[in-house]
C-alpha positions in Angstrom: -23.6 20.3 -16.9 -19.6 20.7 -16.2 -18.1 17.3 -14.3 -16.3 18.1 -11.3 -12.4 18.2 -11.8 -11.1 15.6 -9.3 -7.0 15.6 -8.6 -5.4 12.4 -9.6 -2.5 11.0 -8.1 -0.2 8.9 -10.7 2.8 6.9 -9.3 4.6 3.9 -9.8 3.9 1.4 -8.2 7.0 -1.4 -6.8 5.2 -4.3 -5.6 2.7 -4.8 -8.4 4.9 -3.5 -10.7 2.1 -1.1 -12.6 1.3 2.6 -12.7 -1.5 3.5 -9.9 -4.1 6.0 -10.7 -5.9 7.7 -7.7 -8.7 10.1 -6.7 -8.5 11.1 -3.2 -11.9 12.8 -3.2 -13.3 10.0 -4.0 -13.1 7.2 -1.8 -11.6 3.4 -2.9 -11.8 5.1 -6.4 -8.6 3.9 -8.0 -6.8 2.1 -11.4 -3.8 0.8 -12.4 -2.3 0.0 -15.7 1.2 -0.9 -17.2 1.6 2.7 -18.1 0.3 6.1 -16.9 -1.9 6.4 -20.0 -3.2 3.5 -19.4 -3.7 3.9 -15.7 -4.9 7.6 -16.3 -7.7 6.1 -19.4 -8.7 3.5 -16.5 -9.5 5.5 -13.7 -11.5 8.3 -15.7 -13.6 5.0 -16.2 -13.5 4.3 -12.7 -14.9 8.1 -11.6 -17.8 7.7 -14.5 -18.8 4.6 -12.5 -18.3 6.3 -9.4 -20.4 8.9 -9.9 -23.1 7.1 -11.5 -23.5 4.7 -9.0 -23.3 7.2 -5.9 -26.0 9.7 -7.8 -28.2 6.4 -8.5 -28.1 5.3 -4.6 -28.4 9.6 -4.0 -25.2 9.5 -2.3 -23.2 12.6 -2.0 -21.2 13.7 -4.6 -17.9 15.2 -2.9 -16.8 18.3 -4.2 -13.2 18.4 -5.6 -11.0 19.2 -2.6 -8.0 17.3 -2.5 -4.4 19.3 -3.0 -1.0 17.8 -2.6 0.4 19.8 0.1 2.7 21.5 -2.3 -0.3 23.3 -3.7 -2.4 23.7 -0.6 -2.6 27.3 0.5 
């Protein structure tokens, strides 16, 4: 069975000073570390445990929907 693909968001982030990692499909489902590869390894742990967790409690899994407007049709 294929994974869905979830979008990531990746930025900087000022006040804490670390790279931000974010799934907008998936709510509060975020990482950070001190750089993206770091912060991109972290949340793809974050998603597993996501996922497990809402399948486990036979939440609904969201579908990957999520575009940055620059890609939205």
């Amino acid at each position: 069975m294929m994974s869905p693909r979830y979008h990531i968001d990746l930025f900087w982030h000022d006040p804490d000073e670390c790279w931000i990692a974010n799934v907008p499909d998936l709510k509060t489902c975020s990482a950070h570390g001190d750089t993206p590869e770091q912060a991109l390894a972290e949340v793809q742990v974050a998603m597993q445990g996501w996922l497990e967790i809402a399948n486990d409690m036979g939440f609904a899994i969201p579908q990957p929907r999520y575009r940055p407007a620059k890609f939205a049709a």
